[in-house]
N, C-alpha and C positions, 0 to 999 in steps of 0.2 A: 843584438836582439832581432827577431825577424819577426814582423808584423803580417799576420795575415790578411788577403787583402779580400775586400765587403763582396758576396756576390753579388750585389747591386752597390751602384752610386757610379762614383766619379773617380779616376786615380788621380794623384799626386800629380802626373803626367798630362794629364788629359784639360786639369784647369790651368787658368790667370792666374798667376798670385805675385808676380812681379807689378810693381809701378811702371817700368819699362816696359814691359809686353805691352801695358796698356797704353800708354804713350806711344808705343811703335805705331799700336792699330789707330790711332784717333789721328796722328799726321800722314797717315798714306791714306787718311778721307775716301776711300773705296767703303760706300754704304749702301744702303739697300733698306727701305721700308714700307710698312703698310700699314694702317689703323691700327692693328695691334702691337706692333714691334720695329723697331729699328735694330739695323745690325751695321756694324764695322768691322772689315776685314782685309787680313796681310798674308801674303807668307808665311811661314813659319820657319821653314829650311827642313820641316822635319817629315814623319813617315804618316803622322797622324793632325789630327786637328784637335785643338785645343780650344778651351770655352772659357768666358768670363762674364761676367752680370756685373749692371751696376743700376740700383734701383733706389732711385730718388726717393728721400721723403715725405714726397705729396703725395704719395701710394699708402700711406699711411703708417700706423705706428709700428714697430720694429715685428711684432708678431703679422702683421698683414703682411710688411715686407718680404719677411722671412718665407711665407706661403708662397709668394711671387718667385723668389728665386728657386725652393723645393721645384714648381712647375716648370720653369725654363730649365732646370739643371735634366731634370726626369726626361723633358722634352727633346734636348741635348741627347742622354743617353740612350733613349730609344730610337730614334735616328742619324744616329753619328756611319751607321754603315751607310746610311742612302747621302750623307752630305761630302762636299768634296774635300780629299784628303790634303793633308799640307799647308793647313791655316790655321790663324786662329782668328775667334769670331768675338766678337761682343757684343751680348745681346743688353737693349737697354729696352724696357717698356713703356708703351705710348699708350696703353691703356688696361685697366682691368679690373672693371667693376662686372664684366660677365666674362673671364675669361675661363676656359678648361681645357685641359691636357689636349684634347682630342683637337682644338682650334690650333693650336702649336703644333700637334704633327702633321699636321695639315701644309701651314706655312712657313714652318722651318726650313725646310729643303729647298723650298722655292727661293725663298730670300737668301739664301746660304748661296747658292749655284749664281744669283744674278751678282753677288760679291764679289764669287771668284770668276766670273766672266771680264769683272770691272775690273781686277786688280791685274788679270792678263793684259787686257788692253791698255790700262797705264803702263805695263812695263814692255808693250811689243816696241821694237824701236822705231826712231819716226823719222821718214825719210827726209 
């Protein structure tokens, strides 16, 4: 059967959905945040970067949540050409009682790039 695929969203390809991807990002500790968003980030090994969300509880009940991830997903997908290729990220939220799309494209790139800055520098070797 062949699935055609959304012209908006996210591929199969493109998210987290392993436990392991997640666990990969969160022990190479290469992070990066600012009032609105925390992010962790690895390698990948691959051609693209891939994205995962993980958004606590205290953000509220499953419908707010749900809004939260729609925004980081959108904010993901409209910036993924300007962010650096070959990682995957994980974006967690540090706040959002006044958040909108347009504060995310804003700060996505930013926080993305000082990731993969961090994760070079842990892996350059040390004399």
């Amino acid at each position: 059967m062949v699935t055609m695929r959304k012209p908006h969203g996210l591929s199969r390809e493109e998210r987290l959905r392993r436990q392991a991807d997640f666990r990969r990002c969160y022990e190479r500790r290469a992070s990066s945040a600012n009032d609105w968003l925390l992010v962790y980030g690895c390698k990948n090994g691959l051609d693209w970067s891939r994205v995962g969300l993980s958004v606590a509880r205290k953000w509220g009940k499953a419908h707010e949540r749900n809004r939260v991830r729609r925004l980081y997903r959108e904010a993901f997908r409209l910036t993924k050409d300007r962010l650096p290729r070959g990682f995957d990220f994980i974006l967690i939220p540090r706040r959002v009682d006044d958040l909108t799309l347009a504060v995310l494209l804003e700060i996505l790139p930013a926080l993305t790039e000082q990731v993969s800055r961090r994760c070079a520098r842990d892996e350059a070797p040390r004399p």
